[in-house]
SEZAVEX-625975 format. One record per residue (C-alpha): residue in three letters; x, y, z. Coordinates in nm, 4 decimals, always signed. Each point is the difference from the previous one (the first is absolute). Layout:
N
PT  residuo         X         Y         Z
PT      ala         X         Y         Z
...
END
This chain:
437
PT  residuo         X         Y         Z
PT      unk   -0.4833   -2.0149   +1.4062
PT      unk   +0.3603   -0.1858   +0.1297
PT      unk   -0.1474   -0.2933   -0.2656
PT      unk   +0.0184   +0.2542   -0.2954
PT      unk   +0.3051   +0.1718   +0.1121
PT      unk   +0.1603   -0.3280   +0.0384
PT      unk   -0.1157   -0.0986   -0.3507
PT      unk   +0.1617   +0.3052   -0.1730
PT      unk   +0.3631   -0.0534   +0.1814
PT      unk   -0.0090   +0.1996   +0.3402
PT      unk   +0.1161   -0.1830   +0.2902
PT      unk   -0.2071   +0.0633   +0.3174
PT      unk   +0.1519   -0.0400   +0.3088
PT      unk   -0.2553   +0.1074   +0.2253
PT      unk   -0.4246   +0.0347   +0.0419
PT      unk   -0.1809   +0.0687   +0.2398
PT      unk   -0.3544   +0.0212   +0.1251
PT      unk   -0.2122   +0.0481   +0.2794
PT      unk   -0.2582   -0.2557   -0.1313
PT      unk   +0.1045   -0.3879   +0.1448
PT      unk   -0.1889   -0.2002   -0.2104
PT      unk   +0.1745   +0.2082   -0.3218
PT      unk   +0.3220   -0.0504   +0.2062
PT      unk   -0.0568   -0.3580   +0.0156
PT      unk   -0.1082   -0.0365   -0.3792
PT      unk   +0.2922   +0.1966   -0.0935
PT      unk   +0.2886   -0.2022   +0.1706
PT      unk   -0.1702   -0.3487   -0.1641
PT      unk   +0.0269   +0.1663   -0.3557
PT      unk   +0.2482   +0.2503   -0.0573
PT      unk   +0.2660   -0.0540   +0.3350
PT      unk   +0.1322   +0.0731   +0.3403
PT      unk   +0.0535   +0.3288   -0.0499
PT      unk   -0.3275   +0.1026   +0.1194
PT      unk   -0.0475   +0.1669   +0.3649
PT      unk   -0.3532   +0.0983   +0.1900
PT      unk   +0.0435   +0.3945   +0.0559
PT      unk   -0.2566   +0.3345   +0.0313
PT      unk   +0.1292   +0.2327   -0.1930
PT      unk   -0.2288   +0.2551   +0.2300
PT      unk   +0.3225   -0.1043   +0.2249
PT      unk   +0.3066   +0.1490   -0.1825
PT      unk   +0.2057   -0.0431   +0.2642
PT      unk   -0.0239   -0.3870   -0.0397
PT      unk   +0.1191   -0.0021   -0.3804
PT      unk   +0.1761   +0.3192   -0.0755
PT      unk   +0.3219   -0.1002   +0.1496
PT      unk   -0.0027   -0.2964   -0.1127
PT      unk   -0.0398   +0.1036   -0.3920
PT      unk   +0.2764   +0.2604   +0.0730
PT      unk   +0.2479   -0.3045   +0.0092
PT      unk   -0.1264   -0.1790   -0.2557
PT      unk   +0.0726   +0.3046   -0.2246
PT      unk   -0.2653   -0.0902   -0.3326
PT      unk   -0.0038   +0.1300   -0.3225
PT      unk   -0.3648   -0.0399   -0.0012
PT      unk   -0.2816   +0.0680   +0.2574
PT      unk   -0.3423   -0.1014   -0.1349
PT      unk   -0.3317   -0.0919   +0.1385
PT      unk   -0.4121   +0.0949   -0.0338
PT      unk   -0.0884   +0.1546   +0.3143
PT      unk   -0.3701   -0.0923   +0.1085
PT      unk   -0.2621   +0.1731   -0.2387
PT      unk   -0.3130   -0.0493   +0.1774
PT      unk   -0.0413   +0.3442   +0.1264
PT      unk   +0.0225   +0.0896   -0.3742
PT      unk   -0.1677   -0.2673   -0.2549
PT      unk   -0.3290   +0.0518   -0.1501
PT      unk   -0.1061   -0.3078   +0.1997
PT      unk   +0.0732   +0.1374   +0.3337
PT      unk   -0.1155   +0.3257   +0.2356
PT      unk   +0.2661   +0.2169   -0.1821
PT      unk   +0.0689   +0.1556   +0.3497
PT      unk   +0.3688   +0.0407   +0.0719
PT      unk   +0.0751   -0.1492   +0.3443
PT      unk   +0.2508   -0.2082   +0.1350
PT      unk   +0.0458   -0.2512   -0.3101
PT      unk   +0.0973   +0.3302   -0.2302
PT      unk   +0.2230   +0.1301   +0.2701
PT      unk   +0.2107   -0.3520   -0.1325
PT      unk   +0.1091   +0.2390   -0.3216
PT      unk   +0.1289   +0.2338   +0.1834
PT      unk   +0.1717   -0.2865   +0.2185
PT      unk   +0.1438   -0.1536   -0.3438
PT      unk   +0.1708   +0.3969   -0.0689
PT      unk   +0.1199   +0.0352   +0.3424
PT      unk   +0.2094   -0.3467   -0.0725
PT      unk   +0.1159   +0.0884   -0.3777
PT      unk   +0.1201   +0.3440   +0.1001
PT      unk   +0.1845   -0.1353   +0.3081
PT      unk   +0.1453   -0.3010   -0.1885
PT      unk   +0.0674   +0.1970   -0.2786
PT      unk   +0.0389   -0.2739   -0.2654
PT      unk   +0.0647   +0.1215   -0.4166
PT      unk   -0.3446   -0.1668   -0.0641
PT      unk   -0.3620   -0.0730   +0.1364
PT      unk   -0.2883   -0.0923   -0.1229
PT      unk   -0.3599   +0.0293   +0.1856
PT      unk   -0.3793   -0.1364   -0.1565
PT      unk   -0.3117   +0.1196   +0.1185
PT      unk   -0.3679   +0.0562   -0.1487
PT      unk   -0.0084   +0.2799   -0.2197
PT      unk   -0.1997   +0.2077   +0.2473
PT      unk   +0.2994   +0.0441   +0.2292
PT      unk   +0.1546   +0.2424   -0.2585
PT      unk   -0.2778   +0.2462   +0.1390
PT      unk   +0.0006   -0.0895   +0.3404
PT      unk   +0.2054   +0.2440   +0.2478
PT      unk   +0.2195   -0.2908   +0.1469
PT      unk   +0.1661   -0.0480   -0.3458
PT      unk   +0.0120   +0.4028   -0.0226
PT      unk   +0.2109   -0.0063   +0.3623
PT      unk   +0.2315   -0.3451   -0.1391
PT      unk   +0.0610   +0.1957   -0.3218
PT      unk   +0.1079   +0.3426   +0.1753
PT      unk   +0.2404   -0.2157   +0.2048
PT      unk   +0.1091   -0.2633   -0.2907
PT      unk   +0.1174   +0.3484   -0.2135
PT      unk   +0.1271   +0.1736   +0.2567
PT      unk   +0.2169   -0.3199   +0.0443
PT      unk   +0.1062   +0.0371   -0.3643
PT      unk   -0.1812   -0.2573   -0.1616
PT      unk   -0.1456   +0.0752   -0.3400
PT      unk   -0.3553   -0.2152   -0.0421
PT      unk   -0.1435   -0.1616   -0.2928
PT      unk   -0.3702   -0.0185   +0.0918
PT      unk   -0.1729   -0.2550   -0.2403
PT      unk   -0.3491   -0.1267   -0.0002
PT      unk   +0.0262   -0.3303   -0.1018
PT      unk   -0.2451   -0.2359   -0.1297
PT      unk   +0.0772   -0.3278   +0.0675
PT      unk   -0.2045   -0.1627   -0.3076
PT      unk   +0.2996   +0.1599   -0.2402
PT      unk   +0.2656   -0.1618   +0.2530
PT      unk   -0.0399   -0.3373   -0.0395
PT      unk   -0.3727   -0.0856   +0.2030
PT      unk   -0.3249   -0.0377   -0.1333
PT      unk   -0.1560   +0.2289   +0.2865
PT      unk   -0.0832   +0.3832   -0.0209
PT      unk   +0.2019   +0.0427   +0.2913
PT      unk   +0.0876   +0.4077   +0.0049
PT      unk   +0.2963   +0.0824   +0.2700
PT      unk   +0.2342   +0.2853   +0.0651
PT      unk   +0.3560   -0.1158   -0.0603
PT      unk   +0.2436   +0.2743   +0.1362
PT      unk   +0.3662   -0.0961   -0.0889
PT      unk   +0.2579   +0.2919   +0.1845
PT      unk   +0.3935   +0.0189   -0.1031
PT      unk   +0.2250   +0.2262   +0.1740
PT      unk   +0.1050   +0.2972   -0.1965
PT      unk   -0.2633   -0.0523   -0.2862
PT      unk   -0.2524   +0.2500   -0.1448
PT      unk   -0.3060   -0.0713   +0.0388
PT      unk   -0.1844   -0.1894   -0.2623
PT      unk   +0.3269   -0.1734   -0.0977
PT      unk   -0.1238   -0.4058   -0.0228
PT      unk   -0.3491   +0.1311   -0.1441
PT      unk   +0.0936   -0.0967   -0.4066
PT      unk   +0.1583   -0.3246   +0.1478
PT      unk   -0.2883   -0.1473   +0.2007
PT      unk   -0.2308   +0.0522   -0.2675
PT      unk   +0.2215   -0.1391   -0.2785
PT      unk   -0.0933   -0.3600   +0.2293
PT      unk   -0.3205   +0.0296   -0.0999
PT      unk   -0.1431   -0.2355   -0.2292
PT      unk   -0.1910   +0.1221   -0.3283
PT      unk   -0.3462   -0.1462   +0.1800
PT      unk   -0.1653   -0.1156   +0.3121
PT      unk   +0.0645   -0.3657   +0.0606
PT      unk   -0.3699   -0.1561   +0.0446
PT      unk   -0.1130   -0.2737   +0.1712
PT      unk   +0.0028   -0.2052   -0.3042
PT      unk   +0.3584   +0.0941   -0.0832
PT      unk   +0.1418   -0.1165   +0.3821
PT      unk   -0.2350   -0.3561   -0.0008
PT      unk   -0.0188   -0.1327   -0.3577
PT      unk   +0.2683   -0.0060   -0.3044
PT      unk   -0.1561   +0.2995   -0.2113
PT      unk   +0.3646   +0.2055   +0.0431
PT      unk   +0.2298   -0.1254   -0.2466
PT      unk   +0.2778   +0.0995   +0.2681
PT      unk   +0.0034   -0.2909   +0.2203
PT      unk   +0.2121   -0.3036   +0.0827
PT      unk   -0.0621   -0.3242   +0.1394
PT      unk   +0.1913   -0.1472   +0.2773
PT      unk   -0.1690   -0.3711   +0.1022
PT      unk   -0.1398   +0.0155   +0.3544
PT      unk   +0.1208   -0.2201   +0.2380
PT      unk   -0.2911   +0.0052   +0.1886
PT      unk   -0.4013   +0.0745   -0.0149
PT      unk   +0.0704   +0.3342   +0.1463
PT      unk   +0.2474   +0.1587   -0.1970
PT      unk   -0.1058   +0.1756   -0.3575
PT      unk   +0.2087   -0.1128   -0.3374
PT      unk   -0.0707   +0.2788   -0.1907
PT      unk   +0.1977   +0.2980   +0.0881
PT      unk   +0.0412   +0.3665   -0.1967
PT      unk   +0.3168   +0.0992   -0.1040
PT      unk   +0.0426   +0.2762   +0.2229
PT      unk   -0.0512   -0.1804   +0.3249
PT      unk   +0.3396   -0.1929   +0.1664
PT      unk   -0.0407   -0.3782   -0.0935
PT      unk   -0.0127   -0.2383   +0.2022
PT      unk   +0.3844   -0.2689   +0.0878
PT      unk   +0.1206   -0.0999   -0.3391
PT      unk   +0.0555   -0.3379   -0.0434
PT      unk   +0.1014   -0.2400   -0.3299
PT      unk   -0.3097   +0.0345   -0.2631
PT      unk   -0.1946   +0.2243   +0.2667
PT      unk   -0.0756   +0.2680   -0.3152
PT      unk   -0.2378   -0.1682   -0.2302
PT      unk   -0.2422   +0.1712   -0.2485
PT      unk   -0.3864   -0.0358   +0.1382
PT      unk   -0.1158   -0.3067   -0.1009
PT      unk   -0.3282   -0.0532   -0.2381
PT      unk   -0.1691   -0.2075   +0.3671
PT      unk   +0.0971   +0.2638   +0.2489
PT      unk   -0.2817   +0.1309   +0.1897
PT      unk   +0.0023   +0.2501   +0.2643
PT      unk   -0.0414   -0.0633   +0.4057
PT      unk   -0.3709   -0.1300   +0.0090
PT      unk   -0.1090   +0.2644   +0.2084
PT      unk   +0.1609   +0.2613   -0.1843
PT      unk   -0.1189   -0.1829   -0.3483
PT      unk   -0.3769   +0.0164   +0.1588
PT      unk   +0.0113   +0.3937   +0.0624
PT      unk   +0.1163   +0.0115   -0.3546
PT      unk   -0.2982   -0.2145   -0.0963
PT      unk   -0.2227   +0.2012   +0.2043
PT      unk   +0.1429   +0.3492   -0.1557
PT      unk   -0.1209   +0.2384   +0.3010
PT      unk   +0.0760   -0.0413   +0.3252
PT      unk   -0.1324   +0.2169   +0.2981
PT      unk   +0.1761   +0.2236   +0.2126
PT      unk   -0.1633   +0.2103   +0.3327
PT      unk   -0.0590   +0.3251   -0.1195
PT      unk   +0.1006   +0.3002   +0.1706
PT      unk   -0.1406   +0.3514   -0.0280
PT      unk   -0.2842   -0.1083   -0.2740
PT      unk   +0.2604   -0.1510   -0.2271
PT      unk   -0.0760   -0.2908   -0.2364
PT      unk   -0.0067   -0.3442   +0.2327
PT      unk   +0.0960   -0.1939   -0.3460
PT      unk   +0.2250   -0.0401   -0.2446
PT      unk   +0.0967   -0.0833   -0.3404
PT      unk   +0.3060   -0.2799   -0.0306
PT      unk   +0.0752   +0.2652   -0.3127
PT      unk   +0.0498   +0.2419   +0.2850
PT      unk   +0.2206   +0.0971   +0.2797
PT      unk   -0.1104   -0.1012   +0.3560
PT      unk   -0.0497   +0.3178   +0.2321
PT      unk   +0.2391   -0.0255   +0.2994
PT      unk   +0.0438   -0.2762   +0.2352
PT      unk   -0.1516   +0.0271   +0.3385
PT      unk   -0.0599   -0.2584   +0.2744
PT      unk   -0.3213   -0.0565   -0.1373
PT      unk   +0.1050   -0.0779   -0.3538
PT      unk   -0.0951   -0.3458   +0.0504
PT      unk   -0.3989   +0.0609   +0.1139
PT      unk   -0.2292   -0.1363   -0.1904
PT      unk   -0.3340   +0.2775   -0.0734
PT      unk   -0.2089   +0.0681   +0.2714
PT      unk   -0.3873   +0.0832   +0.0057
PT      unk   +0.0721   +0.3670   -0.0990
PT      unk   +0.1788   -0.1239   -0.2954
PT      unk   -0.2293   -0.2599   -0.1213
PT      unk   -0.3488   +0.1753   +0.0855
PT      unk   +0.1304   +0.3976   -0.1344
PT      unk   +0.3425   -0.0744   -0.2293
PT      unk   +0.1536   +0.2939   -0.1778
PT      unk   -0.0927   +0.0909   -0.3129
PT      unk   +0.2805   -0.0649   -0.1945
PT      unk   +0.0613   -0.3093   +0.1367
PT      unk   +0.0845   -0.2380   -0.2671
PT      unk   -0.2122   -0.2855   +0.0973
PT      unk   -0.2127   -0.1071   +0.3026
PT      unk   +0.2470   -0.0425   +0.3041
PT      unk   -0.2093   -0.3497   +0.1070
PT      unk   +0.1669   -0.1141   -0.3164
PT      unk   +0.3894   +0.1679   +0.0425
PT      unk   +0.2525   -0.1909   +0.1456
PT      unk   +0.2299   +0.1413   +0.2734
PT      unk   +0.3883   -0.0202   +0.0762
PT      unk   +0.1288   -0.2645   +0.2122
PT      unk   +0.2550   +0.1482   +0.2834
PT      unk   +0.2878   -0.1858   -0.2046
PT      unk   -0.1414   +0.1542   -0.2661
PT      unk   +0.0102   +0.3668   +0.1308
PT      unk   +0.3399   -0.0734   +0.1748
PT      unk   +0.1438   -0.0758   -0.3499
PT      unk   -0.1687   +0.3364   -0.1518
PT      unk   +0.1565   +0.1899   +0.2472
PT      unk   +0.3551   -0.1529   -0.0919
PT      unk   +0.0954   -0.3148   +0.2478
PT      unk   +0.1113   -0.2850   -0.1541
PT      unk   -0.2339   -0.3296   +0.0204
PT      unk   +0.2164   -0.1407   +0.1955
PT      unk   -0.0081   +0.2666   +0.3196
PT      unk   -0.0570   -0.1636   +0.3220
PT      unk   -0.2565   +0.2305   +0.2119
PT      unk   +0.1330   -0.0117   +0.3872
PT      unk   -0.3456   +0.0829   +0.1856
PT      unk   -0.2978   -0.1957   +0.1432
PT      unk   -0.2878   +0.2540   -0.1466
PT      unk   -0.1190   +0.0447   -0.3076
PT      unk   -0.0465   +0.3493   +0.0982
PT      unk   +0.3348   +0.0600   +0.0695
PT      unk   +0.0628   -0.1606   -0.3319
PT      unk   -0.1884   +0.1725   -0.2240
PT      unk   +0.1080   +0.3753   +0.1749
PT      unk   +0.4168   -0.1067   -0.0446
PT      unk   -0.1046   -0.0587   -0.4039
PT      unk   -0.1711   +0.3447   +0.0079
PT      unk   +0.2393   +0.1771   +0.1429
PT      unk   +0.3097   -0.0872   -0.2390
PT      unk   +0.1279   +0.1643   -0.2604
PT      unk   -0.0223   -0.2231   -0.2881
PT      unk   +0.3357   -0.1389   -0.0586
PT      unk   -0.0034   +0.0755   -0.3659
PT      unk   -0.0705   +0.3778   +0.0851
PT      unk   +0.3051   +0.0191   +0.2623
PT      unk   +0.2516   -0.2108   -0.2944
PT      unk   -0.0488   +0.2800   -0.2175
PT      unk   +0.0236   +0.2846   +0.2477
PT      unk   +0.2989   -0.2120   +0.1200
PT      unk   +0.1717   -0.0533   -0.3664
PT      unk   -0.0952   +0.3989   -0.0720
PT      unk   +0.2595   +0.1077   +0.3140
PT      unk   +0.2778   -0.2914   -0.0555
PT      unk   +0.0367   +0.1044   -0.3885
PT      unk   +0.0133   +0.3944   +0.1104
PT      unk   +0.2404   -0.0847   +0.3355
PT      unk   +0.2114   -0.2082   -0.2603
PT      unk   -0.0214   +0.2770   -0.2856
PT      unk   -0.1717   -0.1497   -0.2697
PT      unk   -0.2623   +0.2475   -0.0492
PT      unk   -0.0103   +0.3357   -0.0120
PT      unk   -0.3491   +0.2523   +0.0191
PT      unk   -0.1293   +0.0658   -0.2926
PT      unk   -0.0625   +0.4023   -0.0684
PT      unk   -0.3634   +0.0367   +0.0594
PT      unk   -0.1654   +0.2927   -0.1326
PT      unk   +0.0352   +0.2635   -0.2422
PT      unk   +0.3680   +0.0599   +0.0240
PT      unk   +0.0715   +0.0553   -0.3819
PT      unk   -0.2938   +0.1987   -0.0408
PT      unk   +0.1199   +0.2253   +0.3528
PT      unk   +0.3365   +0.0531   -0.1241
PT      unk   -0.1736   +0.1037   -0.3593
PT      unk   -0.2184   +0.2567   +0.1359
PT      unk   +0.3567   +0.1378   +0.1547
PT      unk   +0.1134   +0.0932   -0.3669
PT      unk   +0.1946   -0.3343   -0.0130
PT      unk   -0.0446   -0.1995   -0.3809
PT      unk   -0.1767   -0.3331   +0.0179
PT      unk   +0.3204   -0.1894   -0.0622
PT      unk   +0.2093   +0.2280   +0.2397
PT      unk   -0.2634   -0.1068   +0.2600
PT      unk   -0.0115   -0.3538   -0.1141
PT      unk   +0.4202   -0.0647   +0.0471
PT      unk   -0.0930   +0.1641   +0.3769
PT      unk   -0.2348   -0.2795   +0.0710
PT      unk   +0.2186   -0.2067   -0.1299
PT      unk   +0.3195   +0.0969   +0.2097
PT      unk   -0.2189   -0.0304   +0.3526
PT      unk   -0.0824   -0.3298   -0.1071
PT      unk   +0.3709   -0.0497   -0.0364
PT      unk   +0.0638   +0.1425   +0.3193
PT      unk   -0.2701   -0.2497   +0.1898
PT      unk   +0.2091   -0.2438   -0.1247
PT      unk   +0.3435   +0.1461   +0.1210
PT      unk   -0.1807   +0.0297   +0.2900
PT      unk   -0.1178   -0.3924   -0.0064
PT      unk   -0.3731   +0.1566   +0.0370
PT      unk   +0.0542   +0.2472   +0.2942
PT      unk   -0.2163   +0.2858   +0.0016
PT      unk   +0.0596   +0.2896   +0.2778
PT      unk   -0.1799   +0.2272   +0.1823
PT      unk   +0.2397   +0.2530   +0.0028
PT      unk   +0.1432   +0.1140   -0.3247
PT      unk   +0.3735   +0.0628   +0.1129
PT      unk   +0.0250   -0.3253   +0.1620
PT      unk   -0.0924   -0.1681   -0.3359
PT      unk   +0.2704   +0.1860   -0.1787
PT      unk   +0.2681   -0.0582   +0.2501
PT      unk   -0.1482   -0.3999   -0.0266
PT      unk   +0.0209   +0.0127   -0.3569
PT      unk   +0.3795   +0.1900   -0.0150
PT      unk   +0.1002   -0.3176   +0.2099
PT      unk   -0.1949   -0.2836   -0.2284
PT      unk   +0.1966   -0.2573   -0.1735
PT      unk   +0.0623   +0.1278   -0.3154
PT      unk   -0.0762   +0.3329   +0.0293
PT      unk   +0.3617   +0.1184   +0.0168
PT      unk   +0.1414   -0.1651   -0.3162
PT      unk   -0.3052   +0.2288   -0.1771
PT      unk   +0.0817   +0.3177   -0.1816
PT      unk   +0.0239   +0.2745   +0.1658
PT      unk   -0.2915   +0.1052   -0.2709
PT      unk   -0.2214   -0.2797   +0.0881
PT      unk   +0.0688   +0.0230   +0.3660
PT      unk   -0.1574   +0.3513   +0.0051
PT      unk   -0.3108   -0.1166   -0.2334
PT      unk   -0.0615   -0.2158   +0.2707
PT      unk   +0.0050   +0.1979   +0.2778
PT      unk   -0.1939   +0.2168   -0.1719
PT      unk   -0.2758   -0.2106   -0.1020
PT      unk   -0.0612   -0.1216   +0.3502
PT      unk   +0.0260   +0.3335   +0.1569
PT      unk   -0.3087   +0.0913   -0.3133
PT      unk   -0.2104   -0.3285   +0.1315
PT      unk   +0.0133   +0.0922   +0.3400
PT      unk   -0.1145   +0.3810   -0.0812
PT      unk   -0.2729   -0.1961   -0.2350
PT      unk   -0.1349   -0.2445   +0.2735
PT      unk   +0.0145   +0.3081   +0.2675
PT      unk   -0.2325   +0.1927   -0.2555
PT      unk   -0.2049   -0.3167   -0.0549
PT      unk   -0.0324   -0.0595   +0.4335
PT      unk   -0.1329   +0.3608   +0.0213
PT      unk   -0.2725   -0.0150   -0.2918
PT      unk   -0.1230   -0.3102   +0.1662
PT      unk   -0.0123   +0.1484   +0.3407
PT      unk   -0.2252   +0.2906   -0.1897
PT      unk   -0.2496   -0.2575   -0.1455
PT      unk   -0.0089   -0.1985   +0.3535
PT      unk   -0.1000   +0.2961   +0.1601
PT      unk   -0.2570   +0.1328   -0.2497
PT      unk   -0.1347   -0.3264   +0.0584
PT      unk   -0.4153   +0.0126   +0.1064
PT      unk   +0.0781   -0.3196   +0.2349
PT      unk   +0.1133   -0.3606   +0.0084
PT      unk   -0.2012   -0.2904   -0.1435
PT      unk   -0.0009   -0.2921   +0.1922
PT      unk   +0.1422   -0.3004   -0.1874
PT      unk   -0.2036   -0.3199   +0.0168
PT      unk   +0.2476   -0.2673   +0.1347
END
């Protein structure tokens, strides 16, 4: 997560975890700044955050006692989310941002963190991301939550999916040259890639370092020979598929990513499997690290393969926390503004307004976002009195002043109409369906 933070332009100034081997790794790759810590002891960290004074507080409390591939009993590991609130609402900093599995969203240690997170006067953009759209050719589905102080709720959701990209990168797409949108950088060793895409940071520029791919280049050999191969095998969990295509996306990374098949797999293989897995290839750990977003050149600080292979399942893939990262720096900085989901025009319609009277509303709260350099708040007076003090907003006409009061004070009455129909459906609701992770 720090990697892809870093990558999109925050400055981290502190990390910690309780893990020494991740410690270790940590402090050889990304810097000093790292410290050993329990967050289960808040005492040891709390005051010491207080006088660093961050914008940001982020981090992916433990999500064993929630994943699909765990007991999915809450015990001392999802007490750790409730450990993460406790520190945001102390520290109180504008922004935080927490990833989990997607089953946390339902579990009743998010419920408590989220009571106390609004109560503190965050407003939460819960997104289900998957990671395949975000710059990683792995099905990986997490909860992002990103919390601002002041904000509505909901108020990053148009933003984090405008990152998305139009498909799922596949394995194909992240080893060979089939995506037109790549660049080539000459390795200076064996164990660096020279093909990059465009949308990851390149790697130190130097004279004639950007060349167009040459008509020789060939991929890594060992990435080359899983392209050769065109499935490759992957432990399945929960009666899933154990293979897959190169044309696809590979499910999400585990420790045993790297296995090769088993008896099971080779004596009673799924049906859809797309070959015989005796035949499949299977992802090298350099291989898997890569997929998961660490550059070829990471140097792994532990004596285990074990320990290894559990640090690269744990992380969020770089790629995933750039975007999340470049999402909040362009909305902290102003450059974006949410876009009006829903039907607004047709709302303020049905309230005996014309089509084009309701059209120049949606058009002055989008001109009032911007005033506002993207700010949404929870409370409607607050925005106003925020907007009568906006740059700009005092050389307006007094005509044009008022449209724009008005049109935020008519979103606000929209959204709160919109909150309570969705409440009505939730609760109508037969039951929850358990989403496959």
């Amino acid at each position: 997560m720090s990697r892809g933070l870093i990558d999109a332009g925050i400055q981290i100034v502190k990390a910690y975890d309780s893990w020494p081997a991740a410690v270790e790794s940590y402090r050889e790759n990304i810097g000093p700044h790292v410290q050993q810590a329990d967050l289960k002891d808040l005492l040891s960290v709390i005051p010491e955050i207080v006088n660093i004074a961050p914008d940001l507080i982020c981090g992916g409390p433990p999500c064993q006692d929630y994943s699909l591939a765990g007991r999915r009993h809450e015990g001392e590991r999802a007490s750790l989310t409730v450990a993460f609130a406790i520190v945001v609402t102390t520290i109180r900093p504008e922004w935080f941002v927490m990833e989990n599995v997607v089953q946390a969203a339902k579990s009743n240690a998010w419920a408590q963190s989220r009571e106390m997170l609004k109560r503190a006067g965050y407003g939460l953009t819960e997104a289900r991301i998957n990671s395949a759209f975000y710059g990683v050719p792995q099905s990986r589905k997490r909860l992002f939550v990103i919390g601002r102080l002041g904000e509505r709720d909901g108020f990053l959701q148009s933003a984090v999916a405008s990152k998305a990209a139009a498909r799922q990168m596949t394995l194909r797409d992240f080893f060979g040259l089939d995506l037109p949108a790549t660049m080539y950088f000459p390795a200076t060793s064996k164990a660096r890639r020279s093909v990059r895409f465009t949308d990851e940071p390149a790697p130190t520029i130097r004279e004639r370092s950007i060349r167009s791919i040459p008509e020789n280049y060939r991929p890594h050999p060992a990435d080359a020979a899983l392209i050769e191969n065109g499935c490759v095998f992957s432990r399945p969990v929960r009666g899933t598929r154990g293979l897959r295509s190169i044309e696809e996306t590979f499910p999400t990374v585990t420790r045993t990513s790297w296995e090769r098949p088993g008896p099971k797999n080779l004596s009673d293989p799924h049906p859809n499997d797309p070959a015989p897995a005796a035949s499949t290839a299977a992802l090298t750990r350099e291989q898997a690290s890569r997929i998961q977003g660490f550059p070829a050149d990471w140097v792994w600080v532990a004596s285990a393969q074990r320990d290894i292979l559990q640090m690269i399942a744990n992380a969020v893939p770089a790629p995933v926390a750039r975007a999340i990262g470049q999402v909040v720096l362009a909305r902290h900085h102003g450059e974006t503004v949410p876009a009006i989901e829903g039907r607004f025009v047709d709302w303020l319609a049905r309230g005996g307004r014309s089509k084009a009277t309701a059209r120049n509303i949606k058009s002055n709260v989008n001109r009032s976002r911007q005033l506002l350099g993207g700010r949404t708040f929870s409370d409607t007076g607050m925005e106003i009195v925020a907007l009568e003090t906006a740059p700009g907003f005092s050389t307006l006409s007094k005509g044009t002043r008022s449209d724009l009061r008005q049109a935020l004070r008519l979103h606000a009455e929209f959204q709160s109409s919109k909150s309570s129909r969705e409440k009505r459906r939730t609760a109508a609701m037969p039951g929850d369906v358990a989403e496959d992770d």
